[in-house]
C-alpha positions, 0 to 999 in steps of 0.5 A, a space after each residue: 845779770 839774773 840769769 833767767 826768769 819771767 816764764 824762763 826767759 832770759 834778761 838783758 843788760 836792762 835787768 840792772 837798771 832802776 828805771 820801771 820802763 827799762 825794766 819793762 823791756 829787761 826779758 826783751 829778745 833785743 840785746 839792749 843796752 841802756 845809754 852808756 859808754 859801753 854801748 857806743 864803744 862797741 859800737 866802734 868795735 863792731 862798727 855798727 850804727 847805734 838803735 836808740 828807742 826813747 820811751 816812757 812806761 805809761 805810753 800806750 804806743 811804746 807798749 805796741 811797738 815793744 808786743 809787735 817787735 821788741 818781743 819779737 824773735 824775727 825783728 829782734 834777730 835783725 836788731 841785734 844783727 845790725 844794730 847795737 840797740 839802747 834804750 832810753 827812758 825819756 823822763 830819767 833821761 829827758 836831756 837825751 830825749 829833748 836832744 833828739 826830739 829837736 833833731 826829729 823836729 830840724 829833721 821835719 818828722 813827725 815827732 812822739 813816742 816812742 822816738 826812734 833814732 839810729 846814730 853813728 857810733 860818734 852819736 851823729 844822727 841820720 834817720 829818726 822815727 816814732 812808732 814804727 810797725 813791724 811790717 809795712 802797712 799804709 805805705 809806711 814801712 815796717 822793720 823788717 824792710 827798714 832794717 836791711 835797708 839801713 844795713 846797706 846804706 851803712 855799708 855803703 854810704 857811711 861817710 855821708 850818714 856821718 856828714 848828715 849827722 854833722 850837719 843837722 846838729 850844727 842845724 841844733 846848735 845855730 837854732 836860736 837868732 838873737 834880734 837885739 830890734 827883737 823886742 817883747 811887750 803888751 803887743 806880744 800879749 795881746 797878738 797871743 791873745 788874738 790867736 788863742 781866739 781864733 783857734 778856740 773850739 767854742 762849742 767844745 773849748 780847748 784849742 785846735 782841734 783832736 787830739 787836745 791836750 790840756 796845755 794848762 798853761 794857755 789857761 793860766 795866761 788867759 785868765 791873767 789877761 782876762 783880769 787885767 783886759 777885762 776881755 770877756 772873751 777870754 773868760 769864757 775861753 777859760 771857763 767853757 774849756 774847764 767845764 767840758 773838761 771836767 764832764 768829759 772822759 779826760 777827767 775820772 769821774 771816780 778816783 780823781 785825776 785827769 788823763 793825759 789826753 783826749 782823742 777826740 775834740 770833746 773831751 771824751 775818749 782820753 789816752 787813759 794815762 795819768 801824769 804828775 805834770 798834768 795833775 799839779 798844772 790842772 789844778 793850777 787852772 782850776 784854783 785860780 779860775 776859783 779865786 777869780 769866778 768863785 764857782 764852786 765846780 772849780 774847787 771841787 775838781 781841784 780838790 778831786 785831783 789833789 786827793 787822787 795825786 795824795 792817794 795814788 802818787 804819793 810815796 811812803 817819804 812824801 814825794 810824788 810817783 810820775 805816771 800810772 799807765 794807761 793799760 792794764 792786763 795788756 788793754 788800753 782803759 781796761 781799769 776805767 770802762 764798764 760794761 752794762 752788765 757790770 753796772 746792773 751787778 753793782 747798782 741797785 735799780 734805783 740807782 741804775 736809771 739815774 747812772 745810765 742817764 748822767 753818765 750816757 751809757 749805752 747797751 752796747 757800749 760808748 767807747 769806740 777804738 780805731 782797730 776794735 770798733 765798738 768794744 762794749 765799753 762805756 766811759 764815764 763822762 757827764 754829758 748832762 746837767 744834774 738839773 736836766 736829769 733830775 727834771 727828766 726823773 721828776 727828782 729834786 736836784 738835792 736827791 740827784 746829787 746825793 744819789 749821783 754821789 752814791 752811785 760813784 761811791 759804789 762803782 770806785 769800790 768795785 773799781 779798786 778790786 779790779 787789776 790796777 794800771 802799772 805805777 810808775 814809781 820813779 820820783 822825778 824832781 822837775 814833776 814834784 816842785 810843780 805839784 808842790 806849787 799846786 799844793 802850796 796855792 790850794 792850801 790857802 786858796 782851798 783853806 786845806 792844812 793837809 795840802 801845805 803838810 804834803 807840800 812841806 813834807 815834799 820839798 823838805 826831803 828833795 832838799 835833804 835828800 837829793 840836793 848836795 851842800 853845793 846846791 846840785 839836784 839830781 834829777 831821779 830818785 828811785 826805791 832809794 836810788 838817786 839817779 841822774 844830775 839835775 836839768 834845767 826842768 828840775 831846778 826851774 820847777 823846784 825854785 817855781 815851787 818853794 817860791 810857791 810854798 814860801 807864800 803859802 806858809 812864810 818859812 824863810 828857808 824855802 825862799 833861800 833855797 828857791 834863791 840858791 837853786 836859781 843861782 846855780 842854774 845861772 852858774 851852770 846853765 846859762 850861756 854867756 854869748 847868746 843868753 838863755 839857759 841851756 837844758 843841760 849844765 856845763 859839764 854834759 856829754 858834748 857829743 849830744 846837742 846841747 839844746 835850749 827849750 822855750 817851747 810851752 808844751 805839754 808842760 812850760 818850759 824850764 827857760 820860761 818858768 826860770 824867767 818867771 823865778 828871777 822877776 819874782 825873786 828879784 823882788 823878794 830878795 832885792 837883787 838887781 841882777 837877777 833882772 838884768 838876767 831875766 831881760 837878757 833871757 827875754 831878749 834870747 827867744 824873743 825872735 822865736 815867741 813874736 813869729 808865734 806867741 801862742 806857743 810861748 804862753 807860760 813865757 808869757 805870764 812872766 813877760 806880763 809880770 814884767 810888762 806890768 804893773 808888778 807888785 812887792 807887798 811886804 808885810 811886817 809882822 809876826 806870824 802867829 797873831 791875829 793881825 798879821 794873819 788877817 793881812 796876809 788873806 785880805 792880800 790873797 783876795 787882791 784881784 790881781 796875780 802879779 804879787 811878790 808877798 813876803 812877810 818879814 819882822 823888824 828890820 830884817 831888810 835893807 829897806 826900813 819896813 816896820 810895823 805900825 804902832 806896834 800893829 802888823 804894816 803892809 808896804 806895797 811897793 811898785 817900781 822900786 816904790 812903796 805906797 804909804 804903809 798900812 795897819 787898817 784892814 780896810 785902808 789896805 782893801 781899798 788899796 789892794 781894789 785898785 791895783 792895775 
């Protein structure tokens, strides 16, 4: 361990770790230690319980309890009295995190970040908690009441804190009742629909009301349902959350890239964190909402997105950061806000009316905080048309765009001298195969070879780097580090975008390893009494509830993009077992998706591939002549999003595809079916037009 430094201070045990959050908290007073044997064996000794704080570096309210408390002398003297203390970064550590969030959630708390959760020496649970202020305020109690009380009922009642503990994760354990009656078809898709209906805020778009969250995958089932039901509704549930997202304060109107949340039910005030989640999932949204409308809005902020993630996420090898923080230089949205004085420093005056104008600044500022009131501050957001503004300043719409795109050229310029927000430069494997979906579909959807490099150059050094001969992942990779075995989420992820990248680019190696990587999750994960996979493999620390997730949150769930992965690769690798086990894990949750289907709804998209039709379109050809490529864009433009494409020569399947006369065929296939093979562009259009 150092031995002293940061204004003379001395480190704790985390000063040893890779982890960016940890080492947040290395010059914290607190005695932490990270998740290790050594902590729970002194706890034994010492017979004390164990203080678990989960967090991650770009969450605002993990800043404010570490400034209130972990930086405090008083508390950290009663931490460290009571408690051995642990702390834990819930995205190098999501198993741990997931555990114990589903012993917040059986607990009935209310459940974030920081997640708070006290343990017997065994890793049994008894109290559980996310932000917690240092003095009791609004009838919450403070630390420094808490911890005396806990100190008391562990002295005195230690035995039925253990048995609380028992009893809640055998609660965890016995969560998911498999009803063989139980089961999932079209009734399911539409009871999902019909409740993303009802809570659609048609004014603001999004669902519910604030906080919102872009629950990316929400859009992705509608749109699917949208083409298939013809339910004008759902497009323009689809279309009204996009385009208010995309004025709002949630997107930066700068640099790119959407913020994590938004505060309010328009859009506006965000939680000014960027993830790598939500980046590779909104532009998901945004292509496919392109390819089925054709708006150009669409393209333009997919693009934006991508271009920020390429700039500002991505590493010297190529893979992708996870999160750059919310604040800097200690304040929340510091690195996005303007002042009206700053704004009369950078534009010129006749720029200055039309930004004040498309952006809604205000003198004494739009940016409001609970605690602060009105700072001063303005976000940038677009709430009005470049047609209303160029009409209220008798301007051509054409001289109105060019002038707004000076505008953001001259604030992003100033903006990049200002103290940028903490980088978290953690590589997490289940976070970069999504962006390497994102990436592989707008290389063609967009027609942008730089997107299918980044895409290429990603996956290729995951799979040289951070997978072993046998097909084991590691989870974390950090400034030459690899850390942690693999999860659920990065094996599901990962497979999801190789798929992804094998239909963009046609290299066989990325379908193989996409299979392989599925067939280890099967092997490791999966259980064999109840069905569906676990989120950690077979050799995971007992101690800790081995939990199954199915719920579509922030991001789907492993189980759901797993499912996903076996129906498509059962087509693409003609193996009938991966089926079997995609009906098995759909017979697991299904209990859980028809009490609430809406929270299922990335599960969903892959029971509507099941439900079908589905397609396998195979292609026989070679790649680098004309025909061939020709093929494969009238495919990309079929009106339909449940395809299976492989593109294979001669006699390279079980099943007889060849070409036609020398000519590249195209097999569309249903049911185990092929349709009469095609080498005409047109013949194949017609087919592809009436496709269900």
């Amino acid at each position: 361990m150092n031995s002293t430094s940061e204004a003379g201070k001395k480190p704790n045990r985390l000063i040893n770790e890779q982890s960016p959050y940890l080492l947040q908290h290395a010059y914290n007073p607190v005695d932490w230690f990270p998740w290790c044997s050594k902590a729970f064996e002194r706890a034994k000794i010492e017979d004390k319980p164990v203080f678990v704080s989960i967090g991650y570096s770009s969450c605002h309210w993990c800043h404010v309890m570490e400034k209130e408390s972990f930086e405090d002398r008083q508390v950290a003297e009663l931490l460290n009295r009571v408690f051995i203390c642990v702390k834990v970064d819930r995205e190098e550590r999501p198993d741990i995190d997931a555990a114990y969030m589903a012993v917040c959630q059986a607990m009935g708390r209310n459940c974030g970040w920081p997640l708070n959760v006290i343990l017997t020496p065994t890793k049994n649970p008894f109290f559980v908690a996310s932000y917690i202020p240092k003095s009791s305020q609004y009838g919450g109690i403070g630390l420094v009441d808490l911890i005396p009380q806990i100190e008391q009922v562990w002295q005195n009642r230690k035995k039925e804190l253990e048995l609380m503990g028992e009893n809640i994760k055998e609660k965890i354990d016995s969560q998911f009742l498999v009803d063989q009656a139980a089961q999932l078809g079209q009734a399911d898709l539409d009871a999902a629909y019909d409740q993303l209906y009802l809570s659609f805020d048609p004014e603001n778009g999004g669902f519910g009301s604030a906080p919102k969250f872009p629950s990316s995958h929400k859009l992705l089932f509608l749109l699917r349902y949208y083409i298939k039901s013809k339910d004008k509704n759902a497009w323009i549930m689809i279309e009204k959350t996009l385009n208010k997202m995309s004025i709002g304060g949630i997107f930066d109107h700068l640099g790119g890239g959407f913020h994590r949340y938004s505060t309010d039910s328009e859009w506006i005030v965000p939680h000014f964190e960027k993830m790598l989640y939500d980046q590779a999932l909104m532009t998901l949204a945004l292509l496919e909402a392109f390819k089925v409308s054709g708006e150009l809005k669409f393209k333009k902020i997919a693009q934006e997105t991508l271009d920020y993630v390429l700039r500002e996420l991505c590493s010297e090898e190529g893979v992708f950061f996870s999160a750059e923080d919310a604040d800097s230089e200690g304040e929340e949205g510091k690195f996005y806000l303007w002042s009206i004085m700053e704004l009369e420093q950078v534009l010129p005056s006749e720029l200055r009316d039309i930004a004040v104008k498309l952006f809604n600044i205000k003198q004494g500022g739009n940016y409001y905080e609970p605690r602060r009131g009105n700072t001063g501050k303005n976000i940038l957001y677009v709430p009005f048309s470049v047609e209303k503004v160029a009409s209220e300043l008798d301007l051509t719409i054409d001289e109105t765009t060019q002038k707004l795109e000076a505008i953001k050229r001259l604030l992003y310029c100033r903006r990049e001298q200002r103290v940028r927000p903490f980088k978290d430069d953690k590589v997490l494997v289940d976070w970069n195969g999504l962006m390497i979906a994102a990436l592989s579909k707008a290389s063609y959807v967009l027609n942008e070879k730089k997107y299918l490099k980044a895409a290429i150059k990603a996956a290729d050094f995951i799979l040289k780097q951070l997978l072993t001969e046998d097909n084991k992942l590691f989870h974390c990779y950090v400034k030459g580090q690899k850390t942690a075995s693999a999860f659920l989420d990065d094996y599901a992820f990962l497979a999801w975008g190789l798929i992804e990248l094998y239909e963009a680019c046609f290299d066989e190696k990325y379908l193989l390893a996409s299979s392989a990587l599925t067939e280890r999750l099967i092997s490791d994960f999966w259980d064999e009494k109840k069905g569906g996979f676990y989120f950690t493999d077979n050799l995971s620390d007992k101690s800790i509830p081995r939990i199954k997730q199915v719920y579509d949150g922030a991001y789907p769930s492993g189980n759901s993009v797993a499912l996903l992965n076996l129906l498509r690769l059962s087509l693409l690798m003609e193996n009938e077992k991966l089926e079997r086990y995609a009906n098995d894990l759909v017979r697991t949750f299904s209990y859980e998706v028809k009490a609430n289907p809406a929270a299922y709804t990335f599960l969903l998209i892959a029971l509507d591939f099941s439900v079908g039709p589905n397609y396998k379109i195979v292609l026989v050809g070679k790649l680098n002549e004309k025909d061939t490529q020709n093929m494969i864009y009238t495919i990309r433009q079929a009106p339909v999003f449940n395809i299976a494409l492989k593109v294979q020569k001669d006699g390279e399947s079980s099943v007889a595809y060849k070409r036609i006369n020398g000519k590249a065929a195209v097999y569309v296939c249903r049911d185990k079916t092929c349709m009469k093979p095609t080498s005409d562009i047109n013949q194949l259009t017609k087919i592809l037009s009436a496709l269900e």
